[in-house]
C-alpha positions as CSV (number, residue, x, y, z in Angstrom):
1,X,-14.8,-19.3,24.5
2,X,-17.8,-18.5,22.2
3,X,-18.0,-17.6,19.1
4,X,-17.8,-13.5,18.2
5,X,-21.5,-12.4,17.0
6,X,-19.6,-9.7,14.8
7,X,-16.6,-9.2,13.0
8,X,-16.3,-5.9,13.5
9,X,-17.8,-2.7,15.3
10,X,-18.0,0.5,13.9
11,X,-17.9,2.7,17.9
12,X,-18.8,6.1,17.1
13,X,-20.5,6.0,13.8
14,X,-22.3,8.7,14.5
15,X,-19.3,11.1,14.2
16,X,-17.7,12.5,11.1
17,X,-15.7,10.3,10.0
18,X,-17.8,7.6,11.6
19,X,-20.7,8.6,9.0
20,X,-18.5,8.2,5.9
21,X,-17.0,4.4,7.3
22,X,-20.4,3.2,7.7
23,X,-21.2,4.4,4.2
24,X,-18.6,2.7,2.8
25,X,-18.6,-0.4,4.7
26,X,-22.2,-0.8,3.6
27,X,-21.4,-0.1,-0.6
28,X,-18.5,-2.6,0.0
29,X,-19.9,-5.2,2.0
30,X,-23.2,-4.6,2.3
31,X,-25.3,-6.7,5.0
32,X,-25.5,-11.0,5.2
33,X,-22.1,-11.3,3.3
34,X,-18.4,-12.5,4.1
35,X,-18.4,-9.3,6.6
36,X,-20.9,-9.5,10.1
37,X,-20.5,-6.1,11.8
38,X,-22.7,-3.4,13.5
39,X,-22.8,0.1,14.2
40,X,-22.5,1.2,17.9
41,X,-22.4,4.8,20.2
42,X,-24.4,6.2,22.9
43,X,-26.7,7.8,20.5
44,X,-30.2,5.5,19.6
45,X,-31.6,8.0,17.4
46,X,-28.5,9.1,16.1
47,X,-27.5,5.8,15.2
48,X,-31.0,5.2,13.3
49,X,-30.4,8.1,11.7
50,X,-27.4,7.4,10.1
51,X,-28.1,3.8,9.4
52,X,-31.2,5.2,7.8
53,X,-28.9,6.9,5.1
54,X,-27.5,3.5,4.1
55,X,-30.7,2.0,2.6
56,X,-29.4,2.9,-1.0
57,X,-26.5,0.6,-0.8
58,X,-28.4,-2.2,2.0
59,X,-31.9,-1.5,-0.1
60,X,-34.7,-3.9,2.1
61,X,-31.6,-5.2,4.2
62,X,-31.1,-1.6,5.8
63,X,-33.2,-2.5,9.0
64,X,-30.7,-5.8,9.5
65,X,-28.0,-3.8,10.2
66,X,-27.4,-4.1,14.0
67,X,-27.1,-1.0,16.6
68,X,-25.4,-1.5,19.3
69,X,-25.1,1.1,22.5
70,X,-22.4,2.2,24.4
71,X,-21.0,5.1,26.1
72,X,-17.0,6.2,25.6
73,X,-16.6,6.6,29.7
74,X,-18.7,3.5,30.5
75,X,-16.2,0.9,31.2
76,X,-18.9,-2.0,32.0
77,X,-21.0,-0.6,28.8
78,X,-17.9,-1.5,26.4
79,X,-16.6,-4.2,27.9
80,X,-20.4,-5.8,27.0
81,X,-20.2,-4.4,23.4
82,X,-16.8,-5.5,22.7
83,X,-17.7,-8.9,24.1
84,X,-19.6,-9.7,20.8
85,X,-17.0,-8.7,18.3
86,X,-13.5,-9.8,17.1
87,X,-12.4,-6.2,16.2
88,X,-13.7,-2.7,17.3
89,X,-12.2,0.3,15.2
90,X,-12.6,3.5,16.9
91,X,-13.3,7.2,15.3
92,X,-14.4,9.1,18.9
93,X,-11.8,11.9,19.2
94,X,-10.5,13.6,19.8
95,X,-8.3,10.2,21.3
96,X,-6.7,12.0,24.2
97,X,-10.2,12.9,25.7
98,X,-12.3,10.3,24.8
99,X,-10.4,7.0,23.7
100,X,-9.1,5.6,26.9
101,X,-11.7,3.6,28.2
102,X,-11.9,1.7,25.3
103,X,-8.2,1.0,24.7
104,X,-8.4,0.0,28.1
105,X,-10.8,-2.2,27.9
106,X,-9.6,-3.7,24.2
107,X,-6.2,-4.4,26.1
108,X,-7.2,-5.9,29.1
109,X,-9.6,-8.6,27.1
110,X,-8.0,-9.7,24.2
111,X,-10.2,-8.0,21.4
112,X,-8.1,-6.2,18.4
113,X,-8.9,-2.3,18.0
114,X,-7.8,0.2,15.5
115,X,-8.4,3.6,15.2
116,X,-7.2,6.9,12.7
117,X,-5.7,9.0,16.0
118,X,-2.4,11.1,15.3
119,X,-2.2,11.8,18.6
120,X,1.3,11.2,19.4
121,X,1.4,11.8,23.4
122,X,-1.5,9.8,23.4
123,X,-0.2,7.1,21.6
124,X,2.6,7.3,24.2
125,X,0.5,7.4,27.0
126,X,-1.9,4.0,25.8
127,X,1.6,2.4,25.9
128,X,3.0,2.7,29.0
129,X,0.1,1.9,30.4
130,X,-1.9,-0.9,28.3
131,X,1.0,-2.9,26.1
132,X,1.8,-5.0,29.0
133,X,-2.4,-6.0,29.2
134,X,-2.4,-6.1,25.6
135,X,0.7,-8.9,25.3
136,X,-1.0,-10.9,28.1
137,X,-4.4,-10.9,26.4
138,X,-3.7,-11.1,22.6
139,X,-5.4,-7.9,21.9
140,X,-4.1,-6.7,18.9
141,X,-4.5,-2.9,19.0
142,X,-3.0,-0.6,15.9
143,X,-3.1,3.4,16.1
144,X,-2.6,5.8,13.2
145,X,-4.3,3.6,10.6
146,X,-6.1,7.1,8.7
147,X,-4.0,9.1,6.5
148,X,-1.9,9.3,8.7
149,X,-0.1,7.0,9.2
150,X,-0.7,4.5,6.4
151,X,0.4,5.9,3.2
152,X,3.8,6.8,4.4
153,X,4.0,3.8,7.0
154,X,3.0,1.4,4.3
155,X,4.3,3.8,1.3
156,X,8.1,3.1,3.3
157,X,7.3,-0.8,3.7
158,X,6.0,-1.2,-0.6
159,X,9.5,0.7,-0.8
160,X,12.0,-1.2,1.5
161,X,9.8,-4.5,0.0
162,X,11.2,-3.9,-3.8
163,X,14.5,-2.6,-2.5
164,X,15.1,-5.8,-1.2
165,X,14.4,-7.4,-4.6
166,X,15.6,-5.1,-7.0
167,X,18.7,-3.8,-4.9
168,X,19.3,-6.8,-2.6
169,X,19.0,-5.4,0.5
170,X,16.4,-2.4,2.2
171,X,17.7,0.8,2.4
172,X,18.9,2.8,5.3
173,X,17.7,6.2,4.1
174,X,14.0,7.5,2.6
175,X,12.7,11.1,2.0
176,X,9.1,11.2,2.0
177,X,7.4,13.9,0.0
178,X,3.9,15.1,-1.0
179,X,3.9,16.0,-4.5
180,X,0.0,17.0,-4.7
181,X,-2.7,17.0,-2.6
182,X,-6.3,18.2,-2.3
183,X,-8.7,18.1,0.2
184,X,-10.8,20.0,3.3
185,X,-10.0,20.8,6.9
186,X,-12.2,19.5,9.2
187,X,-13.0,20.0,13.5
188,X,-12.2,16.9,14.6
189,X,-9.0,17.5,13.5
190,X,-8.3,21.1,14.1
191,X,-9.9,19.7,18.0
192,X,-6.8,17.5,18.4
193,X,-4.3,19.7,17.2
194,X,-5.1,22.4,19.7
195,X,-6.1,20.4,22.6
196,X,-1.9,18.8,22.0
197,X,-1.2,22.2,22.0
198,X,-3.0,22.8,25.7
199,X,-1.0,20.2,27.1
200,X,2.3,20.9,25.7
201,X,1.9,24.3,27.2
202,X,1.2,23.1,30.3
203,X,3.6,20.0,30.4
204,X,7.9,20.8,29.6
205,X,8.1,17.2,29.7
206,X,5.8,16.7,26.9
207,X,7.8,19.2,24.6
208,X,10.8,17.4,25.1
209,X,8.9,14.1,24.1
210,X,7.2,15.5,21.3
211,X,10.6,16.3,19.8
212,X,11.7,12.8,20.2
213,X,11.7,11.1,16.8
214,X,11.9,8.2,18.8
215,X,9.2,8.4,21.5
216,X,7.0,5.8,20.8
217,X,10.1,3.3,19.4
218,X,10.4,0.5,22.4
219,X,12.6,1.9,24.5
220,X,15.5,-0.9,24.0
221,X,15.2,0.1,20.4
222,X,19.2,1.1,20.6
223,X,18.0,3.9,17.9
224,X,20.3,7.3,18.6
225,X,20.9,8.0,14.9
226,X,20.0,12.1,14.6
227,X,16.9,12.5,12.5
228,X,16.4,15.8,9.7
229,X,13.5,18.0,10.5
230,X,12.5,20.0,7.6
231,X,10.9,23.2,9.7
232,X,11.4,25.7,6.5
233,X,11.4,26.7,3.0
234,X,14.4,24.6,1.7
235,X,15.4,23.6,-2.0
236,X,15.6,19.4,-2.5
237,X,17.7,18.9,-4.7
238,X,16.5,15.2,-5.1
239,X,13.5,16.4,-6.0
240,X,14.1,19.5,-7.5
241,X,11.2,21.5,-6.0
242,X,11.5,23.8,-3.1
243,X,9.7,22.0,-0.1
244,X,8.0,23.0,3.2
245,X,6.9,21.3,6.6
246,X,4.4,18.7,6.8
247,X,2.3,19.0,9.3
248,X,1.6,15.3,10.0
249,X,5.5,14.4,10.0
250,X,5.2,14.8,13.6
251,X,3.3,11.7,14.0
252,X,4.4,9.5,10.7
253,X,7.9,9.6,11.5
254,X,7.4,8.5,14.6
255,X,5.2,5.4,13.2
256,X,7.5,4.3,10.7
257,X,10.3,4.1,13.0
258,X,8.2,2.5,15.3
259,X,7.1,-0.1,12.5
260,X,11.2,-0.6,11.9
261,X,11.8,-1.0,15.8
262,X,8.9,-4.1,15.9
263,X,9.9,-5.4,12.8
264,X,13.4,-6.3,13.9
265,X,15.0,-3.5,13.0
266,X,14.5,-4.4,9.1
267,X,15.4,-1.1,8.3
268,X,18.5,-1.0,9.9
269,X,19.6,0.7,13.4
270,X,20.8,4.1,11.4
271,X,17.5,4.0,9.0
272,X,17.0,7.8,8.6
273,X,13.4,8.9,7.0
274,X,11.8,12.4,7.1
275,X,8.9,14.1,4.9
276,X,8.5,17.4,4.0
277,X,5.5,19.0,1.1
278,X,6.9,20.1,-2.2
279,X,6.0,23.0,-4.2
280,X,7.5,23.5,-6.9
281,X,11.6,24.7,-8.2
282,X,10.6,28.3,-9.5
283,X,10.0,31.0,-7.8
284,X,6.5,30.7,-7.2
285,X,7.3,28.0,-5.1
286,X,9.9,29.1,-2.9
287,X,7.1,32.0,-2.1
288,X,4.7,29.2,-1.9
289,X,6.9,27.2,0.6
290,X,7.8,30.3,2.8
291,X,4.0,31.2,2.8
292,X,3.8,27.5,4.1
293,X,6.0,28.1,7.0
294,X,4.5,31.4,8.1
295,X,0.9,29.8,7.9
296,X,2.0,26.6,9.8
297,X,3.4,29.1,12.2
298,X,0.9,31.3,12.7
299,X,-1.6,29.3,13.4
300,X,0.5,27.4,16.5
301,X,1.3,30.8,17.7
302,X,-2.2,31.3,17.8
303,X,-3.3,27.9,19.3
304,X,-1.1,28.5,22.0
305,X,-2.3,32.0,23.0
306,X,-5.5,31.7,25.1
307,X,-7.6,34.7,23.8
308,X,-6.8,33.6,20.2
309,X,-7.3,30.0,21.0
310,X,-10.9,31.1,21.7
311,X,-10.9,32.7,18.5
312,X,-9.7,30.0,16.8
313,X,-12.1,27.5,18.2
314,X,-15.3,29.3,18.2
315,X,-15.0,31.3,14.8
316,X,-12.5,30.8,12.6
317,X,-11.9,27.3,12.0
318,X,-14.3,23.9,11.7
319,X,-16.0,22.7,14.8
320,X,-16.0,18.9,15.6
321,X,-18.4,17.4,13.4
322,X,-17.9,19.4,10.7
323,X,-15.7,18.9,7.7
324,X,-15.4,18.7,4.0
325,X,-18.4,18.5,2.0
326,X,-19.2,14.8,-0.1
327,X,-18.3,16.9,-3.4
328,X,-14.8,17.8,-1.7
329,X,-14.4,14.6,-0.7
330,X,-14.8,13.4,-4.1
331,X,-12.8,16.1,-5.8
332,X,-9.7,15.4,-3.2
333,X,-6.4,13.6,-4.3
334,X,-3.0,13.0,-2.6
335,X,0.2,12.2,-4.6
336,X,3.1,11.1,-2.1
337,X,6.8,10.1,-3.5
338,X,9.0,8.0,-1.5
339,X,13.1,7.8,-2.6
340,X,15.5,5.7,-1.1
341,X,18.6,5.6,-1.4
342,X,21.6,2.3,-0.6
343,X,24.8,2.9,1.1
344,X,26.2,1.8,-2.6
345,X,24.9,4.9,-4.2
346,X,21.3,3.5,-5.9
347,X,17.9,4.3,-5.4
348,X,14.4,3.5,-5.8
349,X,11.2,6.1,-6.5
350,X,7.9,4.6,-5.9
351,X,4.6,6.3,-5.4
352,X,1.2,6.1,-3.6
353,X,-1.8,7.7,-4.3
354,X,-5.1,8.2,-3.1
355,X,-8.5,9.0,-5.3
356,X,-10.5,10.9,-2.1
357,X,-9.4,13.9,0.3
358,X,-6.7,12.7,2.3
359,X,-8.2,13.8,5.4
360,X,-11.7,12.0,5.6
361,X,-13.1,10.0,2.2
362,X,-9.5,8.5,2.1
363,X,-9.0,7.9,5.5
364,X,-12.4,6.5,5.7
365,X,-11.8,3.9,3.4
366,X,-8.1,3.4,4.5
367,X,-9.1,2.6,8.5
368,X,-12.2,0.2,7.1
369,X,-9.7,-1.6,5.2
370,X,-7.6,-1.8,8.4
371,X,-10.4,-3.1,10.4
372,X,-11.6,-5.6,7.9
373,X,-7.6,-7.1,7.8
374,X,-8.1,-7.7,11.2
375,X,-11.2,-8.9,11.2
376,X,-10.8,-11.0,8.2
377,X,-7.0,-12.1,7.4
378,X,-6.0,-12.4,10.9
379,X,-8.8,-14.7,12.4
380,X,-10.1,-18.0,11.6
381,X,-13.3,-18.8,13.6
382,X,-12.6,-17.8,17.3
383,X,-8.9,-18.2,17.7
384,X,-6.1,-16.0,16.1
385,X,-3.6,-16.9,14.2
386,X,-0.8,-14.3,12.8
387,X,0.6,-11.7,15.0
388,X,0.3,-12.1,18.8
389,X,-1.1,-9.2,21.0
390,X,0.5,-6.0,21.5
391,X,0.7,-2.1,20.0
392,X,1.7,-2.4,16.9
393,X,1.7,0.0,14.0
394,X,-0.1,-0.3,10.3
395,X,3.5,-1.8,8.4
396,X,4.3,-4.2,11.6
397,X,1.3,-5.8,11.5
398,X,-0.4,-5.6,7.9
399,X,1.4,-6.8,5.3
400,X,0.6,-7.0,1.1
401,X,-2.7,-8.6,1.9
402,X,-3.8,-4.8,3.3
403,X,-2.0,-3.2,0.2
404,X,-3.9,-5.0,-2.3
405,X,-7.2,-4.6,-0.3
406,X,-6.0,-0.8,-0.8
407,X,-5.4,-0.8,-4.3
408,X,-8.7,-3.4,-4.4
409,X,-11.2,-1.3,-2.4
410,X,-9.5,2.1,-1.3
411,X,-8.7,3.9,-4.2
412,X,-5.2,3.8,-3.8
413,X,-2.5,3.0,-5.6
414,X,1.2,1.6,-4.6
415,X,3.6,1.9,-7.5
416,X,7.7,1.7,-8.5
417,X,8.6,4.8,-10.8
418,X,12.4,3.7,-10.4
């Protein structure tokens, strides 16, 4: 087989979150270094547009960057681009509409992908249909690797890691919660959100899968243990601070049990984790929690009413392509706690953080670091060497060599306050 041209392909670099990757792949590796990769869609002048913004971190080199074209429904057209690369990562979305060709594609030949999707049903979907291709091939393909799912899927692995060392053995029980966080809405988001919605509507069978803690776990998992679902304003004790839903819980639970199901069941069959936002113990934030809760449902009440929907879509919230501006991005933050506890009564606090929005100038930075892992810690020339092909999640397949390249080049940290 020959060699790869690139490491890795930025598809869809044109998009949102596409825009900010390629900026910071370019201030971090800049062009003619340890990193070879290009920027692809099915946009020429697009594409020369945005590789046009680079030239203060590329400078004369900005024209050396490779463009590469592609279209997201062109089967033959990816299977050509992905021919020249070791890893493609992904940010066309929303997922269930647009990322199945390339999954597809990914699977059946052997190259690794990653993407930021939080698209659970679609998660589901890629599996029953590609993990059989992707075993056969070697393609390594890993979902969720954005905000969600990393800090809490690799915030539960630092944790279980020091358990182990500290307490002796990993523990069968973490609450996940976000202390503090800052950051802007955008439409690509707000897109996938209501489009799940659509389906869910239309599909009872979905519904019951979505509520499934369980429902991307291998299905000979053996895990039955009943999972807590924080849906209100409740007081945590542990944490003294009234807490409310988190609205990605629906899709990081699901990854970290996933993660404990491929790693051998590391964290035991009866490992119980949920996550939940806390406000604070007064009563300012028991108003704050309930207003939460109300908010949260009032907006899926919304999404799943037709005339509203319309509303939603074309005048009240962010359009795809839009999001937070670069100052907003700057000025985000995200302070997530993790606790565990032992079956002999001790636990363990640790911490991650994240300098940008959590949503787009973290998760930027998070998935590039995911894609250069792959690109860079998992291959040696043209043939692989680590984990063999298959879906796996962000805390299966990475391991401290992506949390230091975090805490290197991400702006987040990983800490033990217990």
């Amino acid at each position: 087989m020959p060699a790869k041209k690139f490491d890795l392909i930025v598809f869809g670099a044109t998009s949102f979150v596409g825009e900010i990757l390629t900026r910071y792949l370019a201030e971090t590796f800049g062009i003619g270094g340890e990193l070879h990769w290009a920027i692809a869609g099915r946009s020429e002048r697009k594409l020369h547009a945005v590789r046009d913004t680079l030239t203060p971190f590329l400078k004369e080199h900005t024209n050396d960057l490779p463009i590469l074209l592609a279209d997201a429904d062109n089967e033959s057209q990816l299977k050509e681009l992905t021919s020249k690369t070791k890893v493609i990562v992904s940010t066309v979305g929303p997922y269930a509409l647009y990322g199945e060709p390339l999954v597809k594609v990914c699977a059946e030949n052997g190259i690794d992908y990653c993407d930021l999707t939080g698209e659970n049903q679609w998660i589901k979907r890629m599996l029953d249909k590609y993990e059989d291709s992707a075993r056969e091939s070697g393609a390594r393909i890993v979902h969720c690797c954005g905000f969600d799912s990393v800090p809490s899927d690799m915030g539960v692995y630092f944790l279980q890691q020091h358990a182990e060392q500290s307490l002796g053995s990993m523990v069968e029980r973490i609450k996940m919660r976000v202390k503090a966080a800052k950051g802007g809405m955008s439409g690509g988001t707000i897109a996938s959100i209501i489009h799940l919605t659509k389906e869910a509507i239309a599909n009872p069978a979905l519904r019951k899968e979505l509520a499934n803690p369980y429902s991307i776990s291998p299905s000979d998992a053996g895990f039955y243990v009943r999972q807590p679902n924080v849906k209100g304003a409740v007081f945590d004790k542990d944490f003294n601070s009234w807490s409310a839903p988190f609205i990605m819980a629906a899709i990081n639970t699901r990854v970290v049990h996933r993660s404990n199901a491929l790693r051998d069941k590391a964290y035991g069959e009866s490992f119980i984790y949920d996550e939940a936002m806390l406000t604070s113990s007064d009563f300012k934030g028991r108003m704050t929690a309930i207003a939460i809760v109300s908010g949260l449902a009032a907006f899926m009440v919304a999404a799943a009413i037709k005339p509203t929907r319309w509303l939603l879509e074309n005048y009240l919230l962010p359009k795809p392509g839009e999001g937070p501006t670069p100052q907003q991005q700057l000025d985000g933050f995200y302070d997530i706690r993790f606790q565990g506890y032992s079956d002999d009564g001790h636990s363990i606090t640790t911490r991650v953080t994240g300098d940008r929005d959590p949503g787009y100038g973290s998760t930027a930075k998070i998935l590039g670091q995911a894609a250069v892992s792959l690109a860079l810690d998992f291959h040696n020339g043209t043939r692989k060497k680590g984990k063999k092909g298959g879906f796996w999640t962000p805390a299966s397949i990475f391991d401290e060599r992506y949390i230091q390249r975090l805490q290197d080049h991400a702006g987040l940290t990983f800490e033990v306050l217990e």
